[in-house]
N, C-alpha and C positions, 0 to 999 in steps of 0.2 A: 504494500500500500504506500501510498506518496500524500503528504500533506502540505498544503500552500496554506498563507496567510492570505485573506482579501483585505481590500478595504473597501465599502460600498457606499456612494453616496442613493437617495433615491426620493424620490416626490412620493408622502403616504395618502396623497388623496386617493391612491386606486388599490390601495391595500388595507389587508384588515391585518394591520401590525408587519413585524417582523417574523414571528413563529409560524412555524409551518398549519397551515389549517384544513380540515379534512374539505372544505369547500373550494380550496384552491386558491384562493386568493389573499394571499399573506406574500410577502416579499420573496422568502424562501421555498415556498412554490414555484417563482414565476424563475427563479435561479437555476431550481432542478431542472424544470423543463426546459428552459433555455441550454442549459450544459447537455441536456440529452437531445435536443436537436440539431446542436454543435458539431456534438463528438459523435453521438450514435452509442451510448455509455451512459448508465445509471450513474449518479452521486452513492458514492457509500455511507457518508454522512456527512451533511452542515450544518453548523453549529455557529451562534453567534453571537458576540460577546454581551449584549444587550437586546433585550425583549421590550425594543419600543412596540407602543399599543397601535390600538385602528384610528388612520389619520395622521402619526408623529411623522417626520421626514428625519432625516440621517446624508448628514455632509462627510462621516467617518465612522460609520457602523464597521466593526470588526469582523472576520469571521472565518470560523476554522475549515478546510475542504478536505476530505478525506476519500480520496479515488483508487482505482485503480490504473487508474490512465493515466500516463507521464508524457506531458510536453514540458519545456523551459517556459519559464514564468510569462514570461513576455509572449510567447509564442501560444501559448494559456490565453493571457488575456485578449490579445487580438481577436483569436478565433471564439471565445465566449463572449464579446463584447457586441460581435455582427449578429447577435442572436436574441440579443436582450431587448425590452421596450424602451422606449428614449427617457421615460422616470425611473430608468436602473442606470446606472454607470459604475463600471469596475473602474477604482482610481488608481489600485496599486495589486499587483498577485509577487508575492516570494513563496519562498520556499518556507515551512516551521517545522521544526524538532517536535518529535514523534509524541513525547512526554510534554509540551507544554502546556500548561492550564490557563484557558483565557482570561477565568473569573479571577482564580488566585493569582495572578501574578499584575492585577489591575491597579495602579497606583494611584490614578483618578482619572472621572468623566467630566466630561465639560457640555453641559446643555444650556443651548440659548432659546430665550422665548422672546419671541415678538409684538409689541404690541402701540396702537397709535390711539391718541384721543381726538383726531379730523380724519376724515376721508383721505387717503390715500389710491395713489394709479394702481388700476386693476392686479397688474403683475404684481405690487406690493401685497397687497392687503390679501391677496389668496394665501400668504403666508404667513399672515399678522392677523392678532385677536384687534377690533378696529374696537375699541370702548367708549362708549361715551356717556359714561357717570362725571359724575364729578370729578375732576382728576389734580393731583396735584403732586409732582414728582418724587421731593424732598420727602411728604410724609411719607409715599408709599415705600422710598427705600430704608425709613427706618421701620419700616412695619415688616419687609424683609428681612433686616437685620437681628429681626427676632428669634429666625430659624440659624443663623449662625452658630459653630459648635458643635457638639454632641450631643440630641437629645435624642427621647424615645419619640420619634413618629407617627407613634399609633393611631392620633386623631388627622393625619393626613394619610391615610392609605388607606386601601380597600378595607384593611381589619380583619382580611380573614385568609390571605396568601401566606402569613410570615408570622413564626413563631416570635422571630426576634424582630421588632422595629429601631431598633435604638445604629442611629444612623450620623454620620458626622458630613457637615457642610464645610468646606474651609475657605468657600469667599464666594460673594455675592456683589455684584458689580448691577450699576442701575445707568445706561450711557444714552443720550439724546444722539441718533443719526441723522441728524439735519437734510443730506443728500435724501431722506427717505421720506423723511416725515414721521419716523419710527424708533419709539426708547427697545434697545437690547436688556432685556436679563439674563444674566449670564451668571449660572450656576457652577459652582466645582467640588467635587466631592467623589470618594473611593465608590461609590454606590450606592444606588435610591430605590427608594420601595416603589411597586407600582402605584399610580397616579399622584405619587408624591409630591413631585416638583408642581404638576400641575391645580393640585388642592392647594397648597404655599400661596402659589399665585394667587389665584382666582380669591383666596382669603382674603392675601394683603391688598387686593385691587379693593373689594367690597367693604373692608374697613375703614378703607381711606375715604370711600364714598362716605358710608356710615358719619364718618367723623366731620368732614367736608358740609355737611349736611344735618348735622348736630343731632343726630338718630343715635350720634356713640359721643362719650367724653373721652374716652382716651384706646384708640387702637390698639395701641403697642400691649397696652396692661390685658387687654380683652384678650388677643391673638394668646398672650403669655399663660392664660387662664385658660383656652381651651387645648395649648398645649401640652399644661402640666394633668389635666384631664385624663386623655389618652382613650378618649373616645372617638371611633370612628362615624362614628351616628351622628356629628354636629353636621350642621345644614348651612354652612358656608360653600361659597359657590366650587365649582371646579371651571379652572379656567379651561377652554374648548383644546382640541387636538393642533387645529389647524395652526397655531403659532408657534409652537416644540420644534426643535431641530436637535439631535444630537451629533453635537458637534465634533468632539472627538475623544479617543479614549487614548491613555496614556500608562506605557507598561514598563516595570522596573527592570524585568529582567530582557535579554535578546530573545526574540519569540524565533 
């Protein structure tokens, strides 16, 4: 058997996630059957280093290829690349060592979320949550700067995938792209629960409104109370798929 590294960028509006799905249309679906209309050759198994959901997009999604088929990386990527739909692009194919571990060897992921308080050009905003509550920038990055550090996650995730929630953030960045008309949030951290990043959000957007709007006295204290909760049953918003990009993954050791 021969194992390659990918790296795959891909548009998730026509997929349902990343994971392979008995309906076909997951990202690693359209992979398989792209490789087996390439080569004329099953996948023996892909794998990938993140289980973005239905709708998230991937500028650096990882992923393990494990075949029987041996071309040179490059000569890999050419011939699997004329096969694929124009929302998939292979960025990079090498070669990885037999034993290495996607998950464990992840030093940290970098997910950016998008989102505008005006109307933004079409091509934008199909990738950008367009909001238009009250908005007010400063508050909202310290209503993020809540989730900074080590906590337990539990009142941000589904509540019933993960024994352990207890997750660490190690920087949150809040940037105005003027060229776009669009603020980036930009998350980093070894690994997130699912719909984690994007309950965070949709929270600190909705508190900010809250408070903008004098519905709340103080965001930050709220958000901190239903953190230390650790109930996933609160009914703060989730922000949509459509503004997630995962950006990219970063690994300690040589894959």
């Amino acid at each position: 058997m021969y194992y390659y590294k990918l790296i795959i960028a891909y548009d998730g509006f026509d997929y349902q996630g990343w994971q392979w799905q008995p309906t076909g249309k997951a990202v690693a679906n359209q992979l398989e059957k792209s490789f087996k209309k390439a080569f004329h050759q099953e996948v023996a198994s892909l794998v990938g280093a993140s289980r973005t959901d239905t709708g998230v997009h991937a500028l650096g999604q990882v992923a393990r290829l494990k075949t029987a088929f041996y071309l040179e990386p490059e000569v890999l990527k050419r011939a699997w690349q004329g096969a694929l739909p124009h929302t998939i692009l292979l960025r990079d194919v090498q070669y990885m060592q037999r034993d290495f571990d996607l998950q464990e060897n992840i030093v940290y992921k970098i997910y950016d979320y998008y989102l505008s308080n005006v109307k933004v050009l079409p091509i934008v905003g199909r990738y950008c949550l367009t909001y238009y509550g009250a908005f007010d920038a400063e508050l909202l990055k310290k209503n993020l700067d809540i989730f900074l550090g080590t906590h337990d996650f539990r009142s941000f995730c589904t509540g019933y995938d993960k024994d352990d929630t207890v997750r660490t953030i190690d920087s949150i960045s809040l940037v105005y792209l003027s060229r776009f008309n669009v603020y980036r949030i930009r998350i980093k951290g070894p690994g997130f629960l699912r719909y984690m990043i994007r309950r965070i959000i949709g929270a600190a957007l909705q508190t900010m409104t809250m408070q903008l709007e004098k519905k709340l006295d103080n965001a930050q204290k709220y958000l901190t109370i239903i953190l230390d909760e650790k109930n996933p049953k609160q009914h703060l918003k989730t922000a949509p798929a459509h503004g997630l990009m995962l950006r990219s993954i970063t690994y300690g050791n040589k894959s």
